[in-house]
C-alpha positions as CSV (number, residue, x, y, z in Angstrom):
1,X,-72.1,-10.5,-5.8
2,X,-69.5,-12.7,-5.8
3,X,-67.5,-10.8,-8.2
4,X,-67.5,-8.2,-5.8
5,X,-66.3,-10.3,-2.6
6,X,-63.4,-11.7,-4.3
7,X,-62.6,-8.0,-5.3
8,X,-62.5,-7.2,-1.9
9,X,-60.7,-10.0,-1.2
10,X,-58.2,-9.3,-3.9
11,X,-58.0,-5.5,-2.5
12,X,-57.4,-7.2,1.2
13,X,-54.9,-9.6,0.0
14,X,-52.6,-7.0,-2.2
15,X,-52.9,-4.4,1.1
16,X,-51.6,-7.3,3.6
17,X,-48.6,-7.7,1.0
18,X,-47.8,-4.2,0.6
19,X,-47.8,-3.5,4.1
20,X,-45.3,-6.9,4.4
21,X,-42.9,-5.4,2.3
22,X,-42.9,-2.0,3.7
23,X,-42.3,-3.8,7.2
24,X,-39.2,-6.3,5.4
25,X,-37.9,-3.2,4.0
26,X,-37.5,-1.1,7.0
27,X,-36.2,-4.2,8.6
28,X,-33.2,-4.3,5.9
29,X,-32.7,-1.2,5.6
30,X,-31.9,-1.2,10.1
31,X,-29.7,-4.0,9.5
32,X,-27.8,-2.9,6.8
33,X,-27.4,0.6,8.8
34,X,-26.8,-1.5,11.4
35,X,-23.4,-3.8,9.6
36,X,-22.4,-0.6,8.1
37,X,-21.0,0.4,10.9
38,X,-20.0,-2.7,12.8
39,X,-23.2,-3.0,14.9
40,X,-25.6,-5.6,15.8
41,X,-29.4,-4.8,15.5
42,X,-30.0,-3.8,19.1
43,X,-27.2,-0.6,18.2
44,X,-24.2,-2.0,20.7
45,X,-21.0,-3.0,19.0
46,X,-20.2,-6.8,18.4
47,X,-17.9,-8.7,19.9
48,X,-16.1,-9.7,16.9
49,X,-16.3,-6.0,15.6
50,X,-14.6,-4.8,19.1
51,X,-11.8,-7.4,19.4
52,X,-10.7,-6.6,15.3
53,X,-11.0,-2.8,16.3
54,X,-8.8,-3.6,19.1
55,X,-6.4,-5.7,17.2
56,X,-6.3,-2.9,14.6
57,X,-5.5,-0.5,16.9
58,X,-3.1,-2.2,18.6
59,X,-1.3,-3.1,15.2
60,X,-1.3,0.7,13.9
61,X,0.3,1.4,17.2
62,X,3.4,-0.9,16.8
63,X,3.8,0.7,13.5
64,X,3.9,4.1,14.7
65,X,6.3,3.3,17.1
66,X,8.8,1.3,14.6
67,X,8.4,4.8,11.8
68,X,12.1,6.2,13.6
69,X,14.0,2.8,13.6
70,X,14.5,2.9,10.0
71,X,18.1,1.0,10.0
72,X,16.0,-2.3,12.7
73,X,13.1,-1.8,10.3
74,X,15.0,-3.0,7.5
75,X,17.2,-5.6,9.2
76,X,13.6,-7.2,10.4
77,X,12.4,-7.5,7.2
78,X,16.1,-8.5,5.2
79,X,16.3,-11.5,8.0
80,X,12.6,-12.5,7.1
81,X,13.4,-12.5,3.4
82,X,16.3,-14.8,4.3
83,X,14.5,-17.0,6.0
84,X,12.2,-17.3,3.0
85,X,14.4,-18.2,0.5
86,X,16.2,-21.1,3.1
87,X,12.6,-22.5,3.2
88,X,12.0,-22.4,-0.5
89,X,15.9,-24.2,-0.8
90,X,14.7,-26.3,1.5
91,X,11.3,-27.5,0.2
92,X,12.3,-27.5,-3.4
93,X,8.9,-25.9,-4.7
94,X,6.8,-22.6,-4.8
95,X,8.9,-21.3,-7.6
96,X,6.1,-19.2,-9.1
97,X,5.6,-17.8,-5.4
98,X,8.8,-16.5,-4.9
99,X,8.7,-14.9,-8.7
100,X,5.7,-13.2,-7.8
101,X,6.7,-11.9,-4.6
102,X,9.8,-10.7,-6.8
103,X,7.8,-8.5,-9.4
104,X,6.3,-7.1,-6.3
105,X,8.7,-5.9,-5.1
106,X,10.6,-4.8,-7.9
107,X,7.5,-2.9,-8.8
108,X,7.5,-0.8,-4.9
109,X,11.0,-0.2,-5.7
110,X,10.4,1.3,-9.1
111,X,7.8,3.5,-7.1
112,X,10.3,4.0,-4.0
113,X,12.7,5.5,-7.3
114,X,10.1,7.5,-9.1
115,X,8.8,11.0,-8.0
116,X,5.2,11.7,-7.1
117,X,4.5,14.4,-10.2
118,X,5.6,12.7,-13.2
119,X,8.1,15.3,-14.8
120,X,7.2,14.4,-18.2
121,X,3.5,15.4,-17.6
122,X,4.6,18.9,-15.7
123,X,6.4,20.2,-18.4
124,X,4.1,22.1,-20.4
125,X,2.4,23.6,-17.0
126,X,3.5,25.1,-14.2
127,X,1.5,23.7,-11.5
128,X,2.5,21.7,-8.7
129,X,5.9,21.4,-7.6
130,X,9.1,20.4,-10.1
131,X,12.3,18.8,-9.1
132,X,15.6,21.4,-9.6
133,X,17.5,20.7,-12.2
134,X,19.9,23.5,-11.4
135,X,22.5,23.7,-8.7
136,X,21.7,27.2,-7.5
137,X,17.9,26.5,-7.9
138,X,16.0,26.3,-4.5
139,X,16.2,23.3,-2.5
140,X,13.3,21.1,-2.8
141,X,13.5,18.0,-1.7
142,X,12.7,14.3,-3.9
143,X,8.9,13.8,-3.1
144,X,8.9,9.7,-3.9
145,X,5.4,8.4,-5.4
146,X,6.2,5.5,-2.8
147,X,7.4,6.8,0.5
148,X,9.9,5.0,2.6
149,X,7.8,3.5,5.1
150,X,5.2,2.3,2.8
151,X,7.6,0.6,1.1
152,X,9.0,-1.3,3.8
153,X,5.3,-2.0,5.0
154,X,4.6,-3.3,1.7
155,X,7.8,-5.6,1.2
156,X,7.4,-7.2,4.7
157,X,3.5,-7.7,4.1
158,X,4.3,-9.5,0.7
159,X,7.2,-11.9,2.6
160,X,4.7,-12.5,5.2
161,X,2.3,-13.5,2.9
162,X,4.3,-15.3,0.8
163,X,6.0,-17.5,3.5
164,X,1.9,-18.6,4.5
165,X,1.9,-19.7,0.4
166,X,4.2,-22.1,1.5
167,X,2.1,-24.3,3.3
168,X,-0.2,-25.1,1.0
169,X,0.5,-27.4,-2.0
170,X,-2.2,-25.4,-3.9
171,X,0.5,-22.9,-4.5
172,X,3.2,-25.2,-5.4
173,X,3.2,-25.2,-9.4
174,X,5.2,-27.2,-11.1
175,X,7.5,-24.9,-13.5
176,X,10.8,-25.2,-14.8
177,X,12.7,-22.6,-12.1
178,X,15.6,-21.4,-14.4
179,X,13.1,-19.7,-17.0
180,X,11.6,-17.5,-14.0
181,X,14.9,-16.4,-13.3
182,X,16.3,-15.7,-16.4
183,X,12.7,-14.0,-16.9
184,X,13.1,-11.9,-13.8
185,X,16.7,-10.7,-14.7
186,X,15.8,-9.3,-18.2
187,X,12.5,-8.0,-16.7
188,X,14.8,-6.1,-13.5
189,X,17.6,-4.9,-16.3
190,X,14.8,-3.7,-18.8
191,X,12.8,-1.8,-16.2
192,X,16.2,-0.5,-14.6
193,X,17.1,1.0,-17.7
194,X,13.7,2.8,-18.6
195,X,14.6,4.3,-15.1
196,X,17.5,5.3,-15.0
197,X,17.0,7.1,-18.4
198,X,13.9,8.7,-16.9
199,X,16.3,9.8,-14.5
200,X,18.9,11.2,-16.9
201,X,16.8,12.8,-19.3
202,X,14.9,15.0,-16.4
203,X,18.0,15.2,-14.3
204,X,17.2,14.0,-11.1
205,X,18.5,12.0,-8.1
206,X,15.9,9.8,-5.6
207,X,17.9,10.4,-3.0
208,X,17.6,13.4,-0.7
209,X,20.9,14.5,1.0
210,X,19.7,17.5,2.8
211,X,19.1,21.0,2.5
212,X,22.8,22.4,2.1
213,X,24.3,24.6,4.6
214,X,26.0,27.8,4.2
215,X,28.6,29.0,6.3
216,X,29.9,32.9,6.6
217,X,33.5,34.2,6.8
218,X,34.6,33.9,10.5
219,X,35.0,37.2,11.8
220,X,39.0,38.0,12.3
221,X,38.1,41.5,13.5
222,X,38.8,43.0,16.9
223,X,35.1,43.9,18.7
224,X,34.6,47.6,19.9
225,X,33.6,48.1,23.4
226,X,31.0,50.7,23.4
């Protein structure tokens, strides 16, 4: 007999827990749905999800605005690096910041130089477009693996983020600074050179000057009046 009430109690006990864990997983499963998407658990939005939406959208605005003002663009983002390198003159540290933010961007301008396809992996096939390598081929213009904007959005990000490096002595490393230069120089001419013989060897130019223009013989002629 009392075998059989403490199966029943068992049989109670294990029912209770299933039915616990059923209930915490539906629960989990609401609020993951639920931060998936930016939402609280009643369904309504969060106030912290709304004003980073906002911000977002208010920052992807100000970009789309500044894509035609290429030339300020640049300027903007020359006078920031400027500014960088008088703080890091100034403070005498954060040697291996500025050398990082250097490979950065020497690696986005290596991508700003190279085209999307790969010509050395298109030569066997004839899929996707090539660049001309003839004069009286059909213009096609230099499709760049990095494009223009993105490169500038990627340069300013990485000065902007290296200036905040500066203000914490975390970042400040102690290194000898004339080894990272001498390093970056061989690493820039080494890297240049791979380039521009990539360049050479499939015969191509970065730059895009424009479709060019044909113009007809003017028409010296006397018109007939029908």
């Amino acid at each position: 007999m009392l075998c059989v009430m403490c199966a029943r109690v068992s049989s109670g006990v294990c029912i209770l827990c299933s039915l616990c864990v059923c209930t915490l997983r539906r629960l989990c499963n609401r609020m993951s749905e639920g931060d998936s998407v930016g939402d609280s658990v009643h369904g309504k939005p969060s106030v912290v999800f709304r004003f980073f939406t906002r911000l977002g959208q208010i920052y992807q605005s100000w970009l789309d605005k500044s894509t035609p003002y290429t030339a300020v663009r640049w300027v903007v983002t020359l006078g920031l690096s400027f500014i960088y390198m008088i703080r890091v003159y100034l403070l005498q540290g954060w040697y291996i910041v500025t050398y990082a933010l250097g490979i950065y961007h020497l690696n986005l301008f290596i991508a700003f130089l190279s085209p999307k396809v790969d010509p050395s992996l298109m030569e066997d096939s004839d899929e996707g477009p090539s660049l001309p390598t003839k004069q009286n081929e059909e213009f096609r213009p230099f499709i760049r693996r990095l494009p223009e904007f993105k490169f500038w959005h990627s340069a300013t990000k990485g000065i902007l983020v290296a200036m905040i490096c500066t203000f914490f002595d975390a970042f400040n490393v102690p290194v000898f600074w004339p080894i990272l230069v001498m390093y970056f120089v061989m690493l820039f001419c080494i890297t240049m050179k791979r380039q521009i013989k990539h360049m050479i060897k499939y015969r191509y130019i970065p730059f895009t000057h424009g479709k060019r223009k044909y113009k007809g013989k003017e028409d010296m002629g006397k018109t007939f009046a029908s």
